[in-house]
N, C-alpha and C positions, 0 to 999 in steps of 0.2 A: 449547194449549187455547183452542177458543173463545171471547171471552167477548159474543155475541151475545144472549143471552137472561139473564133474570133471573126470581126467584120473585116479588116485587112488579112489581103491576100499577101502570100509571100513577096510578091512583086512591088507594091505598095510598103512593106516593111524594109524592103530593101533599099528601097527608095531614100525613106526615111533614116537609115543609117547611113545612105552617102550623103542626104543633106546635111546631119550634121558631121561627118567627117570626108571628104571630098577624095581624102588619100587613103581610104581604109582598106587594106588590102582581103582579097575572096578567105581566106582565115579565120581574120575577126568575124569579119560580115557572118560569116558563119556559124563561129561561136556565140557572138551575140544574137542571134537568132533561133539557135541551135536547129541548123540545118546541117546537109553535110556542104563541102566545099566544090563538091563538082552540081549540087542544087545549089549555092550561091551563081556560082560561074556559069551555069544554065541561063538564069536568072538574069543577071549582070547582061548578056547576050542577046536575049533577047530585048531587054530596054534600048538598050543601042542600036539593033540591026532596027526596032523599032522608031528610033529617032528620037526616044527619049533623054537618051544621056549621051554623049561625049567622051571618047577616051584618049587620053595624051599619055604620054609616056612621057615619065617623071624620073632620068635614071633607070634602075630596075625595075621601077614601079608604077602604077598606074594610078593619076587623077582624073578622077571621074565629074564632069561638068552636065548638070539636069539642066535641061530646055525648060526651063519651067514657064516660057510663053505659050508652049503647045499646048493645047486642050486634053480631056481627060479620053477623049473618044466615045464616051459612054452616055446611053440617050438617056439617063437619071442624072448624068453631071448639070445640067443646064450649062453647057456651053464653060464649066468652072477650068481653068489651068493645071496643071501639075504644082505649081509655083503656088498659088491662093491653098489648093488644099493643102500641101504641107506648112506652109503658114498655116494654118487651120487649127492642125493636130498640135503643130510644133505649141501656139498659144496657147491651147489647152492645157498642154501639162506644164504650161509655164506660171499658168491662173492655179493650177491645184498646191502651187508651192513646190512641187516635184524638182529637186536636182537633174540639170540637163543630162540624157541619158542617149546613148543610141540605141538604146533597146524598147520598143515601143510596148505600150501598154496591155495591147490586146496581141493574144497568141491564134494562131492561126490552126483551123483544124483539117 
């Protein structure tokens, strides 16, 4: 079985690693994703200019805050939050016994 493609998009993955790390810098985000760092920072970019995330300057660094009351925008969400789905996913691999991870389960093709 191939395992080439996945249902989250990179946008959705990335997401998923600032929920569980709020301070993760475009690096990590990256290496745990294995993208490169200027597709993290694309990424990252667009969520915000989007109004998804939130970014403060933390010192050098950057924490990132997800609006998770906004909606998903997508006429298949029913109307679901940013917030419920990653509660969603996050419970999931927390039912399979999975150690918390920021690296999500399905790869993106």
């Amino acid at each position: 079985m191939s395992r080439d493609w996945g249902f989250l998009t990179n946008h959705g993955r990335v997401l998923l690693c600032i929920a569980h790390d709020p301070g993760a810098r475009l690096r990590d985000i990256a290496t745990e994703l294995g993208i490169t760092e200027r597709t993290a920072y694309g990424i990252v970019t667009d969520l915000t200019e989007a109004g998804y995330l939130m970014k403060e300057k933390d010192g050098r660094r950057n924490r990132y805050e997800i609006q998770r009351h906004l909606p998903l925008g997508e006429a298949s969400s029913r109307e679901r939050t940013i917030g419920e789905v990653l509660t969603l996913l996050d419970d999931a691999n927390s039912r399979r016994g999975r150690k918390r991870s920021t690296t999500p389960r399905l790869r993106s093709g």
